[in-house]
C-alpha positions as CSV (number, residue, x, y, z in Angstrom):
1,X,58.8,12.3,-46.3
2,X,59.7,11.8,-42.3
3,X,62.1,9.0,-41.2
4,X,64.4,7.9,-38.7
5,X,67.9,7.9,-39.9
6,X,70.9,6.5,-38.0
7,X,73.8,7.5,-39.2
8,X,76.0,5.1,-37.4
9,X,75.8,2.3,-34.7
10,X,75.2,3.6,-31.7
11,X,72.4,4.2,-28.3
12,X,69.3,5.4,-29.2
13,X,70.6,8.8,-29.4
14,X,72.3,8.1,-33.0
15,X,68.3,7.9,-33.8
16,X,67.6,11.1,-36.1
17,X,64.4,12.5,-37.6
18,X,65.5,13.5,-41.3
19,X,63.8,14.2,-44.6
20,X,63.8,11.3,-47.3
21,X,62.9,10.9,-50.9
22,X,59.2,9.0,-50.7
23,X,59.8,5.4,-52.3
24,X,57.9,4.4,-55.7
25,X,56.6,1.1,-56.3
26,X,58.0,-1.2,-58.8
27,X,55.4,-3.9,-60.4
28,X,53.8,-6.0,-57.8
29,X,54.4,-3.7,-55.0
30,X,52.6,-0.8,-53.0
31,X,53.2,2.2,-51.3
32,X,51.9,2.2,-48.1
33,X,51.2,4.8,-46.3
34,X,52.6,4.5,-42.7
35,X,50.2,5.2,-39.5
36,X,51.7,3.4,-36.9
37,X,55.1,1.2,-36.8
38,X,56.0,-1.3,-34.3
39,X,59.1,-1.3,-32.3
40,X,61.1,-4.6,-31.9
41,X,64.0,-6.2,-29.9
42,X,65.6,-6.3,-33.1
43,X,65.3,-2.8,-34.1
44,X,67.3,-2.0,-30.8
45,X,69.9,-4.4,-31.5
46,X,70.3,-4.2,-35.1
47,X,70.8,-0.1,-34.3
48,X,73.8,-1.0,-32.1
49,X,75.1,-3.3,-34.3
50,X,73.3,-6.8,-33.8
51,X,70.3,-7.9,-34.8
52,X,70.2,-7.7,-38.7
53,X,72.4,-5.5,-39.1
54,X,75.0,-8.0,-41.1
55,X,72.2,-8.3,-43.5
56,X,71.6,-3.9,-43.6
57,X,75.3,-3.6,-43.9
58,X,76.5,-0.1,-42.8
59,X,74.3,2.8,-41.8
60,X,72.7,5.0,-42.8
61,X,70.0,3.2,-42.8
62,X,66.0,3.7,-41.6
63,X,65.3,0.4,-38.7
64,X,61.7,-0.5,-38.6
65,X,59.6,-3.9,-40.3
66,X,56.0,-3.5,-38.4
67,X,53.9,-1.2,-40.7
68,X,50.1,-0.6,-40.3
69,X,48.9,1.9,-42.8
70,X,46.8,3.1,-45.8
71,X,47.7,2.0,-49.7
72,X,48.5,5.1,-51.3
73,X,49.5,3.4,-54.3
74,X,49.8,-0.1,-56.6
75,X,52.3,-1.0,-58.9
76,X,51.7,-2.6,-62.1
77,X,50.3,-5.9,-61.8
78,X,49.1,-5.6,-58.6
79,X,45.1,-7.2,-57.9
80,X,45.0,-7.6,-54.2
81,X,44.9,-4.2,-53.4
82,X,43.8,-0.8,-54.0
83,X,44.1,2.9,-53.1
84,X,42.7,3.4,-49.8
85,X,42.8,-0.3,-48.6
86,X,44.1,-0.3,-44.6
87,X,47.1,-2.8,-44.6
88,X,49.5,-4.3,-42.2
89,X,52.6,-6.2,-42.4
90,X,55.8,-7.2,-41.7
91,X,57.5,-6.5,-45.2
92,X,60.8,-7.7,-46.5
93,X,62.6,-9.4,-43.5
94,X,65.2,-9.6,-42.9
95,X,66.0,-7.1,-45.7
96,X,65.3,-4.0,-45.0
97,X,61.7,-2.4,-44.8
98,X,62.3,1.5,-43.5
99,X,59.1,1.2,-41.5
100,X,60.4,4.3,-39.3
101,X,59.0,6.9,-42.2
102,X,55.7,7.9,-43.6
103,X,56.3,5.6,-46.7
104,X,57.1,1.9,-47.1
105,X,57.2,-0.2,-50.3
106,X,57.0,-4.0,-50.4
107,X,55.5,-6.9,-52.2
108,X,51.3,-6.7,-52.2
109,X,51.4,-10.2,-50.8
110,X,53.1,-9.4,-48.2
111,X,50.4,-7.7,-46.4
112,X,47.1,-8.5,-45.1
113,X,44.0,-6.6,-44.2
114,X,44.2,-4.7,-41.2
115,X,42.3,-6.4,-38.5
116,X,39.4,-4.2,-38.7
117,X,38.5,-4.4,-34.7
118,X,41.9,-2.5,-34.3
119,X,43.4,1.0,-34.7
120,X,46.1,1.5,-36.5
121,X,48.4,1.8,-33.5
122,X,47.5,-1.5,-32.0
123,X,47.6,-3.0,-35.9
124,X,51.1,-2.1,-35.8
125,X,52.1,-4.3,-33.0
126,X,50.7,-7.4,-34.0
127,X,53.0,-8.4,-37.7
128,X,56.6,-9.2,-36.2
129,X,55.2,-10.5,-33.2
130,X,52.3,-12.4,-34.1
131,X,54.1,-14.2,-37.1
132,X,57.2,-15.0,-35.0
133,X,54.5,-16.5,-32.7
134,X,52.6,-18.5,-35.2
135,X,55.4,-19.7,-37.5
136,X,57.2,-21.2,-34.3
137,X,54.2,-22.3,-32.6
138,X,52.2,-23.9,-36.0
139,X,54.6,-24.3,-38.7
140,X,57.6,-25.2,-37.0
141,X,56.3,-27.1,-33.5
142,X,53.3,-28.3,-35.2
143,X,51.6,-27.6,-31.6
144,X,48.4,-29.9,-31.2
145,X,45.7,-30.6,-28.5
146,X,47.2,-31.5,-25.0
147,X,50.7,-30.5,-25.4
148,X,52.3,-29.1,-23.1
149,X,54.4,-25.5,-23.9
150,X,56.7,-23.4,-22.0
151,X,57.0,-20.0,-23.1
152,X,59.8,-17.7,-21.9
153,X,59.2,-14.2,-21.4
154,X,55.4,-14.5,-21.8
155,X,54.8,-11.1,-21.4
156,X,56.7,-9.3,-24.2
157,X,55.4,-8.7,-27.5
158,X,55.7,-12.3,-28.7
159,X,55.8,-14.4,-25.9
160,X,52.3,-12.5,-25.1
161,X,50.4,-13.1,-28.5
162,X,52.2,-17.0,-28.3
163,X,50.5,-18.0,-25.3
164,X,47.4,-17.2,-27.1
165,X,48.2,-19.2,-30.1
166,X,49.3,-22.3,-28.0
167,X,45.8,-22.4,-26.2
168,X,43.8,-21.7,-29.5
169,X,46.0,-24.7,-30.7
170,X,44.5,-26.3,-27.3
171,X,48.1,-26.8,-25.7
172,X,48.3,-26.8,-22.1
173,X,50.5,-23.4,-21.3
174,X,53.6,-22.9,-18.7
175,X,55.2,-19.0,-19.1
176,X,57.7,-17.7,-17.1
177,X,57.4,-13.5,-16.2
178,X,57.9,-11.2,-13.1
179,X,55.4,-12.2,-10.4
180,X,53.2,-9.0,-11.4
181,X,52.6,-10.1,-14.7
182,X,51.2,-13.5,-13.7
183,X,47.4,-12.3,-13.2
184,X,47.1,-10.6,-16.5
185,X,48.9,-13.9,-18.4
186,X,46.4,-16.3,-16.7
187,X,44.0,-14.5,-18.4
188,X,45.6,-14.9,-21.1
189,X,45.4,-18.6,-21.1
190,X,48.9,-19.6,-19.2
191,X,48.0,-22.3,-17.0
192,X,51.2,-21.9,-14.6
193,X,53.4,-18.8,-14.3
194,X,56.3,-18.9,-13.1
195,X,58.4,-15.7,-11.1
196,X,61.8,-16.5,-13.2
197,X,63.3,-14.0,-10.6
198,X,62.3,-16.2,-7.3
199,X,62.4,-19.5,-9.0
200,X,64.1,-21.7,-11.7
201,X,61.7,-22.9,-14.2
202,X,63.4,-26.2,-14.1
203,X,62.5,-27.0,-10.4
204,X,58.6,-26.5,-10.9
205,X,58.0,-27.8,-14.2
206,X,58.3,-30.8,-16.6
207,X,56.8,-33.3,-19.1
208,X,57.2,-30.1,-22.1
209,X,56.3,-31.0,-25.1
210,X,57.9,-27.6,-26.9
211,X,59.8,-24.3,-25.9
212,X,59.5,-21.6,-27.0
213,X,62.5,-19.3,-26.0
214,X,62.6,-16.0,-26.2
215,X,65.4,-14.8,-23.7
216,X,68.1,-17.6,-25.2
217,X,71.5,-18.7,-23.9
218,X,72.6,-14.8,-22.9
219,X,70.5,-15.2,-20.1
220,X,71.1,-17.4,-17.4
221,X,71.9,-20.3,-20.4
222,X,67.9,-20.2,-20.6
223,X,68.3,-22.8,-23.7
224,X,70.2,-25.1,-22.0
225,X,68.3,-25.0,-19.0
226,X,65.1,-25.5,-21.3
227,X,66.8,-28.9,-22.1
228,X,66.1,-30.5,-18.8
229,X,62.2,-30.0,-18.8
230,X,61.6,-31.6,-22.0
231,X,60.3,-34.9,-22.8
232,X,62.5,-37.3,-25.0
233,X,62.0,-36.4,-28.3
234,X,60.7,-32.5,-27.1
235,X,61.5,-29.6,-29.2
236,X,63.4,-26.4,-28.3
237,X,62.7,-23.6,-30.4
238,X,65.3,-20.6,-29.7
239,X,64.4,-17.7,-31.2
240,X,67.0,-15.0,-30.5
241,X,70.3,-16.8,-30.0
242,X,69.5,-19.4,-32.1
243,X,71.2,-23.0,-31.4
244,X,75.2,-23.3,-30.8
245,X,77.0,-26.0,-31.6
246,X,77.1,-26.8,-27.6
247,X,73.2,-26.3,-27.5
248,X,72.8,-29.2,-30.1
249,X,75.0,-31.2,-28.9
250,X,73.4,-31.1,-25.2
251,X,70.0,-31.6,-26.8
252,X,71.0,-34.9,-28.8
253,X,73.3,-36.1,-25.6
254,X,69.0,-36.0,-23.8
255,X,67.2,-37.5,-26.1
256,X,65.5,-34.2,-27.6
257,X,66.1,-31.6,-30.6
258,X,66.8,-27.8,-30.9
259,X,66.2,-25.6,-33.5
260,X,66.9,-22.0,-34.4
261,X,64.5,-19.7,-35.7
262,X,63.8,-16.8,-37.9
263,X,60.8,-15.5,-38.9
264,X,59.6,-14.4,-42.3
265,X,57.2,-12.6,-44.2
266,X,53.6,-14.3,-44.6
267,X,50.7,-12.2,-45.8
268,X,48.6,-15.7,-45.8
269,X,49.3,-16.2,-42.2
270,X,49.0,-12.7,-41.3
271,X,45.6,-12.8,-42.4
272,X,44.5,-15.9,-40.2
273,X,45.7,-14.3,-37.3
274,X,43.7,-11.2,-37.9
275,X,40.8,-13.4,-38.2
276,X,41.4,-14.1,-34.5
277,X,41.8,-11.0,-33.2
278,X,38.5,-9.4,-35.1
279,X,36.6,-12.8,-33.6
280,X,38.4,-12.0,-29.9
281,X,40.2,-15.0,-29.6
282,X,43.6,-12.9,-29.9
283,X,44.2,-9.6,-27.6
284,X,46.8,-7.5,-28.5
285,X,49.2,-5.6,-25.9
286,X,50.5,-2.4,-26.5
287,X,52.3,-0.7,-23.4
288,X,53.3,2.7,-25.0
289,X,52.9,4.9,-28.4
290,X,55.1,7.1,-29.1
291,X,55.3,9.7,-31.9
292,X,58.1,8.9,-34.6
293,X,60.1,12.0,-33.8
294,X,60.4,10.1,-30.0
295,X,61.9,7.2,-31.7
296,X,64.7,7.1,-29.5
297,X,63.0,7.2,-26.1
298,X,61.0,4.3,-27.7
299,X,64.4,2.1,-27.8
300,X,65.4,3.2,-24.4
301,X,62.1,2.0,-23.0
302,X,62.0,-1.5,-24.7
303,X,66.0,-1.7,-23.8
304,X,64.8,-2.1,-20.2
305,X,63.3,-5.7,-20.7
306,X,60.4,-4.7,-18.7
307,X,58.1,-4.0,-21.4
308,X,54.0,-5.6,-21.1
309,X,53.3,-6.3,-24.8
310,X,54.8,-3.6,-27.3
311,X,55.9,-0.7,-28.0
312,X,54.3,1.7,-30.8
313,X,55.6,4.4,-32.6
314,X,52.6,7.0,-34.5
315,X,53.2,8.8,-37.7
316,X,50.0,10.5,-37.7
C-alpha cells in the first residue's frame, strides 16, 4: 500500500510517499480502507517534533488519525461491522493510527457510520475535530442553556464545528477570528466576533461561563488573558498548551479553574455527532483536498494559521 513516511523530524519536506506492507486485523479490529484523511495541527507538529511525538517515539513513522473509508475487512469477534460498511473515525489516539496510507487498522468501536449526507472527503474532516469539540464542550464543560462561551480561533477545524455544538447545547456564543471570517461564523451561530488582530478579547467581552482555547499561552498568553473574562467559578479549557503550573495558579488566585485537555477515541460520540450533521444542525468546513502524494504542501498550508475549517488529504 501508499503511505506517508517521514523519516526523521523535520518541515514538511521530510514527508515521503513510500510503499508499506498493508496491516492485518487482529480480533476485534478492521481494516479500513482509507478514502480521505484529515489533516491536523498535531500532525504538523508531531512531524517536527511536538505534538505526540513523545508518545510515536522516533521516526519512521506514518502521521495521520482522521480516517473516512470503506471496511475491507473484520477480525474475529467483530459484530458491528461488515465488509463494505462506510466508516469514520479517529482511531487509536494518541497512539499511533498511520491514517496517511490506503490501510488503517483499529478497534471496530472506534468508528462510527459515516455521516451518510457527506462524501468521504468532508467525512474525513469531521473525527479529530468534532470529538475535540464535543468532549470539551459536553463531557468536560457540561455546557447548558444560557451559558455564555468564548471560543478562540472559531474558524479552524475545531473551533468551527465547537461553535456549533455550544449553540445546539443552547449556549450564548463569543469567537474570536480575523475580521473576514466574522460573517460566515455568525452564521454559524457566534453571537459576537471578535477581530483578535484589532482588538483584545478582554476589553469587549465578559460574564464567560467557559473557554474554550485553542490558540493557548504561545500566543499572546491567550490562557491567561482568558482568566480575566470569566465569571468566579468559570472554566478554562486549554486545549493545546494545556495548563502550567502559573496558569493554575492565576486561575485559583481569581476565583475560577483551568483545565488541560486531550481528546480521545469515542465511536459512541462520533456517532451523535453524525446524527447532527445528516439532520443539518452541524456543517462541516473543509478549505482544501489534497491528494496524499501532496501531503507536504498540505502541512505547509495549515502551518500558516489561516486555514477556514480543514484541510483534506484524498487517497482515491
Amino acid at each position: 500500500m501508499r503511505a506517508i513516511i517521514q523519516a526523521r523530524f523535520g518541515g514538511p519536506e521530510v514527508l515521503e510517499t513510500r510503499g508499506a506492507p498493508r496491516p492485518e486485523p487482529l480480533p476485534t479490529e478492521v481494516l479500513v480502507r482509507v478514502y480521505a484523511a484529515g489533516v491536523n495541527p498535531v500532525d504538523w507538529k508531531t512531524r517536527a517534533g511536538g505534538g505526540m511525538a513523545g508518545v510515536l517515539g522516533e521516526p519512521p513513522f506514518v502521521l495521520g488519525w482522521d480516517v473516512s473509508g470503506v471496511v475491507e475487512e473484520t477480525g474475529f469477534g467483530v459484530t458491528v461491522w461488515k465488509p463494505g460498511d462506510e466508516v469514520s473515525g479517529m482511531p487509536w489516539f494518541p497512539r499511533p493510527a498511520g491514517a496517511y496510507a490506503d490501510y488503517v487498522t483499529a478497534p471496530a468501536r472506534q468508528f462510527a457510520r459515516k455521516p451518510s449526507t457527506l462524501g468521504h472527503e468532508q467525512a474525513a474532516a469531521v473525527p479529530l475535530a468534532a470529538l475535540t469539540a464535543w468532549q470539551a464542550l459536553v463531557d468536560t464543560a457540561q455546557v447548558g442553556a444560557g451559558q455564555r462561551v468564548l471560543i478562540h480561533a472559531g474558524a479552524g477545524g475545531v473551533g468551527h464545528l465547537a461553535i456549533q455544538f455550544a449553540r445546539h447545547l443552547g449556549a450564548q456564543v463569543i469567537t474570536t477570528a480575523s475580521a473576514g471570517k466574522h460573517a460566515w461564523l455568525r452564521e454559524l451561530g457566534a453571537e459576537q466576533t471578535i477581530d483578535y488582530t484589532t482588538t483584545a478579547f478582554e476589553d469587549v467581552t465578559r460574564d464567560v461561563d467557559v473557554v474554550l482555547d485553542l490558540v493557548g499561552d504561545e500566543h499572546a498568553s491567550t490562557s491567561h488573558r482568558s482568566l480575566k473574562v470569566l465569571r468566579p467559578g468559570g472554566l478554562l479549557i486549554a486545549v493545546p498548551s494545556g495548563v502550567s503550573p502559573d496558569l493554575l495558579d492565576s486561575a485559583r488566585a481569581v476565583g475560577v479553574r483551568a483545565t488541560p485537555f486531550l481528546v480521545e477515541p469515542d465511536g459512541t460520540a462520533l456517532a451523535r455527532i453524525a446524527e447532527l450533521i445528516d439532520r443539518g444542525e452541524v456543517a462541516v468546513e473543509v478549505e482544501a483536498v489534497l491528494p496524499l502524494e501532496r501531503a507536504a504542501e498540505a502541512h505547509r498550508l495549515g502551518e500558516q494559521g489561516r486555514t477556514r475549517g480543514k484541510i483534506v488529504l484524498s487517497l482515491r
